[in-house]
Short mmCIF file of the C-alpha atoms (twelve columns), coordinates in Angstrom:
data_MODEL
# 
_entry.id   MODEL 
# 
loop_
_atom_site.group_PDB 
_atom_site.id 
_atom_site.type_symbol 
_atom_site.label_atom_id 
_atom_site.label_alt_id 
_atom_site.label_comp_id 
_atom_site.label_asym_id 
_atom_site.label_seq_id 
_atom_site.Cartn_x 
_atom_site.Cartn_y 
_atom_site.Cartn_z 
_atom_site.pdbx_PDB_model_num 
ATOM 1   C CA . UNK A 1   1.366   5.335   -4.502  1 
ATOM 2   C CA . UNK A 2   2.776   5.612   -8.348  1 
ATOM 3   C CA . UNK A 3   3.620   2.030   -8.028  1 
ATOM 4   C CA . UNK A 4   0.395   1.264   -7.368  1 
ATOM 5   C CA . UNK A 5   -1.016  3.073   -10.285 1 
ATOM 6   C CA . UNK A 6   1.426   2.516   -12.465 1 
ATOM 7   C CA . UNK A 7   1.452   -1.472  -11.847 1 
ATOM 8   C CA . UNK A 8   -2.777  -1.345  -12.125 1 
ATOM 9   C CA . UNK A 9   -2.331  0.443   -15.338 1 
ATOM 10  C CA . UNK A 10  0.739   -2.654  -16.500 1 
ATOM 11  C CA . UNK A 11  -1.768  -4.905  -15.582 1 
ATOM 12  C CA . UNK A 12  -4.735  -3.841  -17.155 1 
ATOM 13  C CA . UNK A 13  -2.677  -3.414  -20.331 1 
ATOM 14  C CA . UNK A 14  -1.440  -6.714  -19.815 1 
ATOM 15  C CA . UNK A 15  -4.589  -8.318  -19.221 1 
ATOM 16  C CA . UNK A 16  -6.178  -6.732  -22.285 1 
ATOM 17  C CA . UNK A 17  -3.492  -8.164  -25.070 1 
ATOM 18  C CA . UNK A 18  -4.283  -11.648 -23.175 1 
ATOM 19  C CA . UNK A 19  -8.165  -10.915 -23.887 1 
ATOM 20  C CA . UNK A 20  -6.796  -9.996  -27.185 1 
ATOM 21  C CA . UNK A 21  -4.786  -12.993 -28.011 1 
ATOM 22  C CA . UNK A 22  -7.232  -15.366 -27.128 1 
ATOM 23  C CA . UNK A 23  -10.083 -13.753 -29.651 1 
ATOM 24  C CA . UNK A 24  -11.786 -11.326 -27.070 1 
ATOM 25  C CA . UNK A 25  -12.761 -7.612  -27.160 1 
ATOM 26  C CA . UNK A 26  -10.786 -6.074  -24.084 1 
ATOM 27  C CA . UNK A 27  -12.451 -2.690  -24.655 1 
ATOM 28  C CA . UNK A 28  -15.700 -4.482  -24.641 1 
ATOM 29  C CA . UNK A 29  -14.735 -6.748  -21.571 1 
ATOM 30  C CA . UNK A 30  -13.509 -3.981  -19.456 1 
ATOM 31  C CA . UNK A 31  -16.920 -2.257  -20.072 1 
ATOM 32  C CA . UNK A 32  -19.028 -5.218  -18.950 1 
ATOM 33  C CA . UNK A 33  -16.750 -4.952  -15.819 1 
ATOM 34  C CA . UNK A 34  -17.145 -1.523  -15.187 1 
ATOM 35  C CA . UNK A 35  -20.661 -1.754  -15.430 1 
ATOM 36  C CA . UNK A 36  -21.036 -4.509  -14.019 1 
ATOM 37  C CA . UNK A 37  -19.750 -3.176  -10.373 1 
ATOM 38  C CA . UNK A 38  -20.955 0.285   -11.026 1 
ATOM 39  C CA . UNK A 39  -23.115 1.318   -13.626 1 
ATOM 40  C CA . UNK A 40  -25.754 2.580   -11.306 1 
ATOM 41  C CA . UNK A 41  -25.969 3.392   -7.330  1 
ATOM 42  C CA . UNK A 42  -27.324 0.108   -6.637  1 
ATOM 43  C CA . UNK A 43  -24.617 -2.333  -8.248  1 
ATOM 44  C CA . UNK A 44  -22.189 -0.061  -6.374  1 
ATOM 45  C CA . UNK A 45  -23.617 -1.359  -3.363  1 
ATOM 46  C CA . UNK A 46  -23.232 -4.026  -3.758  1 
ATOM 47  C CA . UNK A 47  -19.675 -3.656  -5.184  1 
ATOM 48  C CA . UNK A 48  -18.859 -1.982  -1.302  1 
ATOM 49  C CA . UNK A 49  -20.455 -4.627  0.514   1 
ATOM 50  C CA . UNK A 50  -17.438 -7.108  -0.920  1 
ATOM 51  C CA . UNK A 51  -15.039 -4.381  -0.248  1 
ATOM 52  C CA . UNK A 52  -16.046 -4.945  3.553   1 
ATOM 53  C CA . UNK A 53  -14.360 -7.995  4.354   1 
ATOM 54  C CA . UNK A 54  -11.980 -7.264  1.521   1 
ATOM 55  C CA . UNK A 55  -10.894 -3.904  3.880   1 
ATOM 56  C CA . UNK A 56  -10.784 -5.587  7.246   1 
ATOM 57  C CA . UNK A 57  -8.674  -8.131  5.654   1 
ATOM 58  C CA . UNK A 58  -6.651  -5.367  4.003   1 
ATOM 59  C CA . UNK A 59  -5.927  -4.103  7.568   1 
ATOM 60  C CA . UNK A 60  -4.906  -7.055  9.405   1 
ATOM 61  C CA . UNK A 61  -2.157  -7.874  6.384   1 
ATOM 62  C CA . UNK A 62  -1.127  -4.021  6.451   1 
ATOM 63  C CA . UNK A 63  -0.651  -4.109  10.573  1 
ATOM 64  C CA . UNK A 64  1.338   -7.374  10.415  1 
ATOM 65  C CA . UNK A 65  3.480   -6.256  7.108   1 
ATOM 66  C CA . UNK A 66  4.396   -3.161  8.846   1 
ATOM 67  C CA . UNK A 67  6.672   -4.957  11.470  1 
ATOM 68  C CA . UNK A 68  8.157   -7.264  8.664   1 
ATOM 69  C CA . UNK A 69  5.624   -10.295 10.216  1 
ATOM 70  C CA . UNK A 70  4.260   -11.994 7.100   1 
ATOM 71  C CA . UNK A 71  0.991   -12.829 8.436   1 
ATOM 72  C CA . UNK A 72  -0.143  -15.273 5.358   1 
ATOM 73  C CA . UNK A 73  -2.472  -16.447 7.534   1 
ATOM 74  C CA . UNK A 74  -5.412  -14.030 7.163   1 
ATOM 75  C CA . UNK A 75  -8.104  -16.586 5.183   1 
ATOM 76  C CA . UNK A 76  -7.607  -19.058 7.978   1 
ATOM 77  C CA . UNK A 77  -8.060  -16.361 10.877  1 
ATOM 78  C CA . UNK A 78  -11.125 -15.357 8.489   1 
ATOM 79  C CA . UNK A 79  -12.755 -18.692 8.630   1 
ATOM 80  C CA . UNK A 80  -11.990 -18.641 12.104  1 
ATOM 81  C CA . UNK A 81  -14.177 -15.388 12.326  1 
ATOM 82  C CA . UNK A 82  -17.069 -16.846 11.001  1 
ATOM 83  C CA . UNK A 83  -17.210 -19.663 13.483  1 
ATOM 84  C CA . UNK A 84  -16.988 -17.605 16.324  1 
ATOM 85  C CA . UNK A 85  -19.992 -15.951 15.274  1 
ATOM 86  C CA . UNK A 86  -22.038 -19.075 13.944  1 
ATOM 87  C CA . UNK A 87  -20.270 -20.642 17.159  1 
ATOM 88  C CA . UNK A 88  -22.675 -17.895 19.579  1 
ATOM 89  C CA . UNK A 89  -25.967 -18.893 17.415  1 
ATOM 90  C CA . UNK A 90  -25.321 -23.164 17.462  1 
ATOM 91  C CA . UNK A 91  -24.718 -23.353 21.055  1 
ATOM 92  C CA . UNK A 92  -27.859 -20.589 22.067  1 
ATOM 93  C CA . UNK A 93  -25.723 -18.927 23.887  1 
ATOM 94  C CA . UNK A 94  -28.871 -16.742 24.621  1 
ATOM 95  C CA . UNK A 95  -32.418 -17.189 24.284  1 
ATOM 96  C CA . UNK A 96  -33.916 -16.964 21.376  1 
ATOM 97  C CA . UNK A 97  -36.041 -13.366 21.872  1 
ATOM 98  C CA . UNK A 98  -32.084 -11.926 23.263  1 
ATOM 99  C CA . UNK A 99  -31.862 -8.270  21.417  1 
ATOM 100 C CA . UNK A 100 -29.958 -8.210  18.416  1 
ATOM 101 C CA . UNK A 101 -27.739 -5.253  20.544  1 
ATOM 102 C CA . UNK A 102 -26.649 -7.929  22.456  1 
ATOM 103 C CA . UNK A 103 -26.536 -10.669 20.216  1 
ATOM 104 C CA . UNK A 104 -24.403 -9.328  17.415  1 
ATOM 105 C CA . UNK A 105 -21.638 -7.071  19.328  1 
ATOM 106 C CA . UNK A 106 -20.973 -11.049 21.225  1 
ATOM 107 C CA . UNK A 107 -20.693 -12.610 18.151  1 
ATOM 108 C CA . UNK A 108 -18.551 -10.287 16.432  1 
ATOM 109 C CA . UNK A 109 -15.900 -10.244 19.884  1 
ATOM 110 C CA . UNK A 110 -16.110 -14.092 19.927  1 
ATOM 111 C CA . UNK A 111 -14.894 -13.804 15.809  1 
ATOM 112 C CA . UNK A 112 -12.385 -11.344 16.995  1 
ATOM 113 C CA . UNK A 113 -11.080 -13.874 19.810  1 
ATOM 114 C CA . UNK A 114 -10.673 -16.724 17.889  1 
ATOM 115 C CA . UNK A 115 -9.091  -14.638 14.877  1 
ATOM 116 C CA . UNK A 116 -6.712  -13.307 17.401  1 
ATOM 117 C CA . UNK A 117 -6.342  -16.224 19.257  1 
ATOM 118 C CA . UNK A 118 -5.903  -18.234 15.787  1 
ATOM 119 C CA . UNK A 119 -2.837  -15.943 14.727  1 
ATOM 120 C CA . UNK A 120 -1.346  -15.395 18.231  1 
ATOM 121 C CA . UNK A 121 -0.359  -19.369 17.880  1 
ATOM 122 C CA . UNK A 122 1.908   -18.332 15.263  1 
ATOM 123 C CA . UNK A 123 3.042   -15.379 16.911  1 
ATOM 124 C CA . UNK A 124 4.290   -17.490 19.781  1 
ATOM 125 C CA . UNK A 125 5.843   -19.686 18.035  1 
ATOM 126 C CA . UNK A 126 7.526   -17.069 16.278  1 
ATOM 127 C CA . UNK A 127 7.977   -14.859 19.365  1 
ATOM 128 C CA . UNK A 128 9.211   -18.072 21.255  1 
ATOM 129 C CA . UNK A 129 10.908  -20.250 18.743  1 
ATOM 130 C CA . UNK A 130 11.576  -18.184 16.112  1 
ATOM 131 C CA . UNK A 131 9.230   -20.930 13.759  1 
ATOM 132 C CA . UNK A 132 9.124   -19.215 9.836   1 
ATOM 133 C CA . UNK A 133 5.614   -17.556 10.255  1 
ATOM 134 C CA . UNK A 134 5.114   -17.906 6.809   1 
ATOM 135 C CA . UNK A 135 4.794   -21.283 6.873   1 
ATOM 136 C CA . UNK A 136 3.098   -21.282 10.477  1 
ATOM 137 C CA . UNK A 137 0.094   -18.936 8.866   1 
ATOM 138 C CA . UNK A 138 -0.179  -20.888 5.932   1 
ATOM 139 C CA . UNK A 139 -0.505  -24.467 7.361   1 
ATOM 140 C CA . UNK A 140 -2.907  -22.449 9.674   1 
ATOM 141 C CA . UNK A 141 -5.127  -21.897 6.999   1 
ATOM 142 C CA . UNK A 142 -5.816  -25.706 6.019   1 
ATOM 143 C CA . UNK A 143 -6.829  -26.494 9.714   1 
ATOM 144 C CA . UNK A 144 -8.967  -23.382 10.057  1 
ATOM 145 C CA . UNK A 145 -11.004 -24.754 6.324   1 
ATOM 146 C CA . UNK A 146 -10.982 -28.314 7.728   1 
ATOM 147 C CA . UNK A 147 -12.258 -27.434 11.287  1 
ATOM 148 C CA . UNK A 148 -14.998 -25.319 9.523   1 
ATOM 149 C CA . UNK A 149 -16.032 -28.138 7.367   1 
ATOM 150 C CA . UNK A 150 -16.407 -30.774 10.241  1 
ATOM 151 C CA . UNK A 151 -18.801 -28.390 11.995  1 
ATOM 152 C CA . UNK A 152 -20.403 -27.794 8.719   1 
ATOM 153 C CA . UNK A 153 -21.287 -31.207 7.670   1 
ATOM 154 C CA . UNK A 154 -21.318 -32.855 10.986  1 
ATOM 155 C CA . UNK A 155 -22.520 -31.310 14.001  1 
ATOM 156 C CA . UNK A 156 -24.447 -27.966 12.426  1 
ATOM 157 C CA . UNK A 157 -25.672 -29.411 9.665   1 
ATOM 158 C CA . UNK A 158 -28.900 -28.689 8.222   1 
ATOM 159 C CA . UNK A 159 -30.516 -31.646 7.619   1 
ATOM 160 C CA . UNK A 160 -27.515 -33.504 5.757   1 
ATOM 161 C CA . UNK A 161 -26.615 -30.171 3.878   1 
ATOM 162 C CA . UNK A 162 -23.190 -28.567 4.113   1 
ATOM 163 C CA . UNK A 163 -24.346 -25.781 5.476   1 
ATOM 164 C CA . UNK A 164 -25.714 -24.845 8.764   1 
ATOM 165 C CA . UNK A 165 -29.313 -23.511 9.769   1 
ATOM 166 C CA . UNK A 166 -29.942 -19.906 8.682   1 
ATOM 167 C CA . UNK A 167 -29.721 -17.710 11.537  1 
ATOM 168 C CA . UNK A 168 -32.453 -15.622 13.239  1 
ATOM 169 C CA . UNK A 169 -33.507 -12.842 12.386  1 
ATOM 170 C CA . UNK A 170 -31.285 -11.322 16.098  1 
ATOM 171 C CA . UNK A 171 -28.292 -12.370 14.311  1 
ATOM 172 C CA . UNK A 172 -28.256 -10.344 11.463  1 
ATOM 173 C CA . UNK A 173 -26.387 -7.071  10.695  1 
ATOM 174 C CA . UNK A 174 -28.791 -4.408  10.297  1 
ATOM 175 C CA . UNK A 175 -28.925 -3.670  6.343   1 
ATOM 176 C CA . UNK A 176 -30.119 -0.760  4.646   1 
ATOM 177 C CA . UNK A 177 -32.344 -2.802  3.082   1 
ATOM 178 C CA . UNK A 178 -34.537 -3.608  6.763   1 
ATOM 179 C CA . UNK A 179 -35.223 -0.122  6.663   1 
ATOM 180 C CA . UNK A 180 -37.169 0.223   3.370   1 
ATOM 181 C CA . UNK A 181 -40.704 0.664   5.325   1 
ATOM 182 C CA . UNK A 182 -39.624 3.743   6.086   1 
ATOM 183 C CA . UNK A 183 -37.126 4.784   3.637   1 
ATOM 184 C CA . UNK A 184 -38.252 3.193   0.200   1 
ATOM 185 C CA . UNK A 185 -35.060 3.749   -2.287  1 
ATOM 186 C CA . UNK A 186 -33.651 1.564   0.520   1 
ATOM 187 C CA . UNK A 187 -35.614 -1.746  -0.571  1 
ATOM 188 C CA . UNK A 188 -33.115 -4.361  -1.909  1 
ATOM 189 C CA . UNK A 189 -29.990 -2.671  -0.803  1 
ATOM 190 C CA . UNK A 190 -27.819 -5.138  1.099   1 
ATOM 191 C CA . UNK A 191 -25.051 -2.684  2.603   1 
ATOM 192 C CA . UNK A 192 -24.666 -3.775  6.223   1 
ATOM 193 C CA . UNK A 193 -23.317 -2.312  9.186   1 
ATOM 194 C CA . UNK A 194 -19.811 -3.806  8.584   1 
ATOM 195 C CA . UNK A 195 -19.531 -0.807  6.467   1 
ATOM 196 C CA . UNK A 196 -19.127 1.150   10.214  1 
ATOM 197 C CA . UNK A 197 -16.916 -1.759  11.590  1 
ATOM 198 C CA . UNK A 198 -14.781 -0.789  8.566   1 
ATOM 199 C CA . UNK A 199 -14.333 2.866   9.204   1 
ATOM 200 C CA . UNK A 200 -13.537 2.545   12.452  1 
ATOM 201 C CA . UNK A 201 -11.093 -0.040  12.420  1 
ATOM 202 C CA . UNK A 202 -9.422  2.102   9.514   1 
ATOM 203 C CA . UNK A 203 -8.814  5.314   11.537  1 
ATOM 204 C CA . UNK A 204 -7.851  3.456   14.662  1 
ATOM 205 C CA . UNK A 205 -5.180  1.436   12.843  1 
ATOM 206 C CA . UNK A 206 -4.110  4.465   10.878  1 
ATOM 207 C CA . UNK A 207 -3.661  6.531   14.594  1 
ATOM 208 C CA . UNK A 208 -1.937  3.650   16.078  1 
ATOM 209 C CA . UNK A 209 0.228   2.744   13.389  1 
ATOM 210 C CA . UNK A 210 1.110   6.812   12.964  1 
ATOM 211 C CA . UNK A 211 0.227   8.779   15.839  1 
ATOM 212 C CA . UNK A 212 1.086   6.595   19.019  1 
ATOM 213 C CA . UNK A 213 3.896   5.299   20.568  1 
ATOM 214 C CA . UNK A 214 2.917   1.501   20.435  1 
ATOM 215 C CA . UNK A 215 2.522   2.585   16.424  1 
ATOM 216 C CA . UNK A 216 6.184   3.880   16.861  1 
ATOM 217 C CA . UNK A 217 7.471   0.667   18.520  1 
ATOM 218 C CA . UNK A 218 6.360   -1.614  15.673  1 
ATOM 219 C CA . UNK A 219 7.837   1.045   12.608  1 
ATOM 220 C CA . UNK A 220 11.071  0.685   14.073  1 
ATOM 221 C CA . UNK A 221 10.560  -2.868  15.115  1 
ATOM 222 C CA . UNK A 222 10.280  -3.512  11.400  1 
ATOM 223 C CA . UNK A 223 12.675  -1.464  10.166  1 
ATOM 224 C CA . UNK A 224 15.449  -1.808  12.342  1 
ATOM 225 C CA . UNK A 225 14.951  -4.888  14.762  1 
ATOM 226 C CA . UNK A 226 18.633  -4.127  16.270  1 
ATOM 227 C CA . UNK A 227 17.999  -0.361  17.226  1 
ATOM 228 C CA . UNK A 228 14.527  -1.056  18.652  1 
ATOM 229 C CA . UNK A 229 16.488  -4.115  20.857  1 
ATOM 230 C CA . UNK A 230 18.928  -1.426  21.882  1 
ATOM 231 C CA . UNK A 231 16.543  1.209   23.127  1 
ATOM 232 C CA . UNK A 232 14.596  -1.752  25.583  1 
ATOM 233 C CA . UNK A 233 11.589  -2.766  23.163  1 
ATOM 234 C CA . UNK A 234 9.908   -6.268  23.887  1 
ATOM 235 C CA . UNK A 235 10.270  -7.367  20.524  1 
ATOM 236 C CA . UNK A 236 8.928   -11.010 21.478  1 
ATOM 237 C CA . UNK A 237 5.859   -9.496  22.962  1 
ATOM 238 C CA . UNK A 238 5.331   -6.739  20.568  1 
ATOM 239 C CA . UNK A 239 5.113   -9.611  17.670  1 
ATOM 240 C CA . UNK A 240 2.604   -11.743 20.016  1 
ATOM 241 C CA . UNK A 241 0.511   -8.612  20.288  1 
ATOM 242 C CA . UNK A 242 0.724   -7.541  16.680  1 
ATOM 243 C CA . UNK A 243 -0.448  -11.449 15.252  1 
ATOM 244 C CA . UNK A 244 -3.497  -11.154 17.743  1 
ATOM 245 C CA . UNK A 245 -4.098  -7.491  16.680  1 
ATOM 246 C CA . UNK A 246 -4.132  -8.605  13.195  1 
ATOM 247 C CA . UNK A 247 -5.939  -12.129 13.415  1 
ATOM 248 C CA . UNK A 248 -8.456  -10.014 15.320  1 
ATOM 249 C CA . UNK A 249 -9.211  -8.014  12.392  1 
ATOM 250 C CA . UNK A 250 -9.554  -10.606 9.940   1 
ATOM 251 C CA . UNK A 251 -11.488 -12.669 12.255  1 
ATOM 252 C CA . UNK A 252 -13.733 -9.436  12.264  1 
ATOM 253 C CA . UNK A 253 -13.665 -9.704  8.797   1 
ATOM 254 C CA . UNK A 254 -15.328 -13.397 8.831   1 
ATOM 255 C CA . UNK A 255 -17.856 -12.424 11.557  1 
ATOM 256 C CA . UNK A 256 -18.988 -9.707  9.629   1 
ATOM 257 C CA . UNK A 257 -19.411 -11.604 6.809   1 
ATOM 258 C CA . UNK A 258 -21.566 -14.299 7.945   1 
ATOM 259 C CA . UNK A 259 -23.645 -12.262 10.190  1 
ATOM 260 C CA . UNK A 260 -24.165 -9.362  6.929   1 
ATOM 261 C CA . UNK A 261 -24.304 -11.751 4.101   1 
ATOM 262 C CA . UNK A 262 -24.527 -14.958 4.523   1 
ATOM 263 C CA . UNK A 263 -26.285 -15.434 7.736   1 
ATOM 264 C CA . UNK A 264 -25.302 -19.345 7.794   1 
ATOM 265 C CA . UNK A 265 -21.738 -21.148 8.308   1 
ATOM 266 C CA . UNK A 266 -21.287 -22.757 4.904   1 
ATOM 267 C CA . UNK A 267 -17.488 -23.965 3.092   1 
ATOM 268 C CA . UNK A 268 -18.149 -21.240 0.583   1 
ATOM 269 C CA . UNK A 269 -17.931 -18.370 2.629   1 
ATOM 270 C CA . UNK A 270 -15.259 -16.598 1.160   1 
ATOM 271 C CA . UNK A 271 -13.470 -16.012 -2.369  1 
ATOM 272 C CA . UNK A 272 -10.275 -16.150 -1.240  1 
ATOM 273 C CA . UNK A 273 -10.794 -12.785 0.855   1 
ATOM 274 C CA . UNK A 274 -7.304  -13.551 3.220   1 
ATOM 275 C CA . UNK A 275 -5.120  -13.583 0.144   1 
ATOM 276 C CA . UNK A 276 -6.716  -10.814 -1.967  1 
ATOM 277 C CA . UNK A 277 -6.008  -8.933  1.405   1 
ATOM 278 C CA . UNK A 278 -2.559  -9.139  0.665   1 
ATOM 279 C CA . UNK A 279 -2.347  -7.633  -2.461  1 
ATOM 280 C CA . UNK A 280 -4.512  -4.833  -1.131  1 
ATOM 281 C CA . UNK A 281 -2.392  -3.936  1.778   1 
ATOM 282 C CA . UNK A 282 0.844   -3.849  -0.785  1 
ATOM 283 C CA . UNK A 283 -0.955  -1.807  -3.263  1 
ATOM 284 C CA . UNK A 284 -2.092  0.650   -0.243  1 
ATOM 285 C CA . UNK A 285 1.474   1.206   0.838   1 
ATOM 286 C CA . UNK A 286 0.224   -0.521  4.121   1 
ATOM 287 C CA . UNK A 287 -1.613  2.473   5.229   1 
ATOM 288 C CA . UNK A 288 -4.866  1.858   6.347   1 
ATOM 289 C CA . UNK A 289 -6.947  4.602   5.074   1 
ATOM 290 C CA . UNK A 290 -5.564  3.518   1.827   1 
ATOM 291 C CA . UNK A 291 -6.921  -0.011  1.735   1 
ATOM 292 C CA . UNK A 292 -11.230 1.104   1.583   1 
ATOM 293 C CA . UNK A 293 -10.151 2.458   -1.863  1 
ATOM 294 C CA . UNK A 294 -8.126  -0.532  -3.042  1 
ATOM 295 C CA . UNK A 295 -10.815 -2.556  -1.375  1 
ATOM 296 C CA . UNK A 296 -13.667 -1.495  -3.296  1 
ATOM 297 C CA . UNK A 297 -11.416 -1.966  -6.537  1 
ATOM 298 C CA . UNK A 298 -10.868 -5.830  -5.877  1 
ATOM 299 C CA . UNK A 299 -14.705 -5.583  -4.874  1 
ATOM 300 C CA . UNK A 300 -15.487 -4.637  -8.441  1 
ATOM 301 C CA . UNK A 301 -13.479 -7.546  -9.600  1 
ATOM 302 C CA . UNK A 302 -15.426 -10.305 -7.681  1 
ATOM 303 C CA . UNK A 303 -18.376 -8.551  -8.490  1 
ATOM 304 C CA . UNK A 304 -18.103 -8.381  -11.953 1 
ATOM 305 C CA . UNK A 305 -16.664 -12.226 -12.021 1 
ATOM 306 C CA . UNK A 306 -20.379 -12.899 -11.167 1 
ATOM 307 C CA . UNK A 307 -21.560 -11.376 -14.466 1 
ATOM 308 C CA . UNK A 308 -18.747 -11.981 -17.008 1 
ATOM 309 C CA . UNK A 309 -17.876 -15.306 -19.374 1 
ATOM 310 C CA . UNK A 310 -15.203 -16.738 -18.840 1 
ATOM 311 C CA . UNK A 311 -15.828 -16.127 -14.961 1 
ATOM 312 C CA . UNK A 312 -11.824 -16.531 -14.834 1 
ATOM 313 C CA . UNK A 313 -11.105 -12.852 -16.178 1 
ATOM 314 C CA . UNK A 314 -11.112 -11.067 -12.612 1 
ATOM 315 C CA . UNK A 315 -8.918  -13.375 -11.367 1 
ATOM 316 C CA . UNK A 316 -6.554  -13.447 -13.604 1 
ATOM 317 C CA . UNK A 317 -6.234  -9.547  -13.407 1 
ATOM 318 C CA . UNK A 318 -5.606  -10.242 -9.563  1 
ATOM 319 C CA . UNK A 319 -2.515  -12.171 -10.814 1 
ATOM 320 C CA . UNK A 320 -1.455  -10.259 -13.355 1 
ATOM 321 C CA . UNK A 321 -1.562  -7.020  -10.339 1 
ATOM 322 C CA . UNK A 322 0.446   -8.852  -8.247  1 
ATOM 323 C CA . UNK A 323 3.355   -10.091 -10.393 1 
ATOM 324 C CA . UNK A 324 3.271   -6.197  -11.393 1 
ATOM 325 C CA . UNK A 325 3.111   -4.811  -7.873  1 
ATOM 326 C CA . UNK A 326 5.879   -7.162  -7.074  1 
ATOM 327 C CA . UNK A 327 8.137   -5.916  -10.192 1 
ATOM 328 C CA . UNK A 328 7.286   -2.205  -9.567  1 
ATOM 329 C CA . UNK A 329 8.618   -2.384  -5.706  1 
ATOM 330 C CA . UNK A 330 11.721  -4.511  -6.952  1 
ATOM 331 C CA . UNK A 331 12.550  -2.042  -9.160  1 
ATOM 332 C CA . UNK A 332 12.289  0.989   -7.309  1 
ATOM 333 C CA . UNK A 333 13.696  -0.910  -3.890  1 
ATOM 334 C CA . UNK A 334 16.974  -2.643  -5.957  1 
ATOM 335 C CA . UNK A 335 19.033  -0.669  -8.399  1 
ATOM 336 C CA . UNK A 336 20.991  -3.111  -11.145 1 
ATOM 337 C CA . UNK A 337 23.827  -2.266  -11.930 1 
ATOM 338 C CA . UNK A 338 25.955  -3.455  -14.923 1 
ATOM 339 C CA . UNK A 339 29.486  -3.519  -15.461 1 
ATOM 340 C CA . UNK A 340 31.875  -5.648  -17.368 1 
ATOM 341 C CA . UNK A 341 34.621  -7.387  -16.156 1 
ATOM 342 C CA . UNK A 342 38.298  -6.575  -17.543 1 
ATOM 343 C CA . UNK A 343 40.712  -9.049  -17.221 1 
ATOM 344 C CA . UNK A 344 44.014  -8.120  -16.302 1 
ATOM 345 C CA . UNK A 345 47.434  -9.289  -18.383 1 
# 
C-alpha cells in the first residue's frame, strides 16, 4: 500500500541522516546492504531462505490481525514449532532407516499442533474469559523460550552443549543444494522446501480470508463484532479457531526452520522472527500474498546484518519502519482537527 512505501522510504531517509550524524556514509552503507542480500543469484538465496519463516510468520500475525485478535504471541508459538519437530527426532518416534516422506510431513504437523495448540490457550482464555490476549501471547512467549531451553541443556543435550544432536540425514528438508550431483549450479544453494510450505499457505490464507465464507465471518467479526453477533456468528469459537489457525502457522514457521536450516534444537534459533512478523503483516495490509514480498525485504535486512559493522544497522531500520508504519496509518486512520476556543462575554 502507499503507506507502506511511503513509510519504507521515511525510514530509510531517516535511517540514513542517523548513519550520517554519527560519521557514516549512508550511500555507502545502503550499498553494502544491497549487495550484501543480492548482488548475485546466490546471496539472493539465501536472502529467500530467511524470508521463509519470516512469511509464515507474516501469515499467522496477518490471519489473527484481521479479526482485531492481537496475536503477539507468534515467537513463542515459533519456538513451539521447532520442538515439535526436534520433539519427533529425540523420542525416535520411528526407526532410524523411516523415509524422510514420512519423517518430515510428522514433524512438521506435530510443529503445527503445538503452535496451534500453544496459541489456542490464549484464545480460550480470551474466547472464555475475555483475558487481554496481548498480554496472554506475550507472557506466552517467555514460557515457550524457557521450556525450549530446559530441553536444550538438560534432557537433549549434546554432550553438555546447549544444543541438541544434529539430526539425520531423514530429517532434513530437501535443499536444492542435495541435488547438485545431478544439477551442478545447484551445489551450495541452501533454499529448502519451506519455500513450497510458503506458497501454499499464502494462497490458502489469501482464499480463505477473501473468497470463503469462514473468511467472511472473521472480516466482519473484526470489523463489526455487534453485527456479526446479530446475524448468529460464534464469535467465541471463531476466535478459538482463528488463534489455533494462526499458532499453526507460526509453529510451521519453527518446524521449518529447524528441519531446513538448522537441523538441531538450539536457544538461537530465531532472530526475533515472531515480532518482525508483525511489522510484515502491517506493512502487507494483512493480505497474504503481500507478505512473501515484505518477507524477503526484512530477509535482506538480517542478511545483510551478517555482513555489515556495526551489526546494529538492520535493526535499527526495523525500528525506525515501525514507528513510521505506525505514524503513516495514524494519520491516514485519524483526522486532527484544530479549532480555537472563543470565550463568550
Amino acid at each position: 500500500s502507499s503507506v507502506s512505501l511511503s513509510a519504507i522510504i521515511v525510514a530509510l531517509l531517516i535511517s540514513g541522516l542517523l548513519i550520517r550524524i554519527v560519521g557514516g556514509d549512508p550511500i555507502r552503507a545502503f550499498s553494502y546492504m544491497v549487495n550484501a542480500a543480492f548482488g548475485n543469484p546466490t546471496l539472493f538465496l539465501d536472502t529467500l531462505v530467511k524470508a521463509i519463516p519470516l512469511t509464515l510468520v507474516g501469515l499467522a500475525c496477518a490471519l489473527a490481525f484481521k479479526m482485531k485478535l492481537w496475536n503477539l504471541g507468534a515467537e513463542g508459538q515459533f519456538f513451539l514449532g521447532a520442538f515439535g519437530a526436534c520433539a519427533v527426532v529425540q523420542i525416535h518416534l520411528f526407526p532410524e532407516n523411516t523415509s524422510a516422506w514420512i519423517m518430515i510431513p510428522v514433524m512438521m504437523i506435530v510443529g503445527m499442533i503445538l503452535g496451534a495448540i500453544w496459541a489456542g490457550i490464549a484464545g480460550y482464555l480470551k474466547a472464555k474469559f475475555n483475558v487481554n490476549e496481548i498480554i496472554s501471547t506475550l507472557m506466552l512467549n517467555y514460557i515457550a523460550v524457557q521450556w525450549n531451553n530446559f530441553f536444550i541443556f538438560t534432557v537433549w543435550s549434546e554432550r553438555g552443549y546447549q544444543m541438541t544432536p544434529l539430526f539425520p540425514r531423514n530429517a532434513w528438508l530437501p535443499r536444492l543444494a542435495d541435488f547438485a550431483h545431478q544439477i551442478s549450479i545447484f551445489r551450495g544453494i541452501p533454499l529448502h522446501l519451506g519455500l513450497v510450505f510458503v506458497i501454499l499457505a499464502s494462497f490458502l490464507l489469501w482464499w480463505i480470508l477473501f473468497r470463503s465464507k469462514w473468511g467472511y465471518e472473521i472480516n466482519l467479526i473484526g470489523d463489526n463484532p455487534k453485527a456479526a453477533r446479530y446475524v448468529g456468528i460464534n464469535i467465541p469459537w471463531n476466535i478459538i479457531l482463528v488463534m489455533m489457525l494462526s499458532g499453526a502457522l507460526a509453529g510451521l514457521a519453527g518446524a521449518t526452520e529447524i528441519s531446513g536450516v538448522v537441523h538441531r534444537l538450539q536457544s538461537a534459533i530465531s532472530p526475533g522472527y515472531g515480532y518482525t512478523g508483525i511489522i510484515i503483516a502491517w506493512m502487507a495490509n494483512l493480505n497474504p500474498l503481500g507478505i512473501l514480498p515484505i518477507s524477503i525485504l526484512f530477509g535482506a535486512l538480517i542478511q545483510a546484518g551478517h555482513e555489515i559493522q556495526p551489526a546494529g544497522i538492520p535493526k535499527m531500520i526495523q525500528g525506525i519502519l515501525l514507528v513510521c508504519l505506525i505514524a503513516g496509518n495514524l494519520i491516514v486512520h485519524y483526522r486532527v482537527n484544530l479549532f480555537r476556543k472563543v470565550q463568550e462575554n
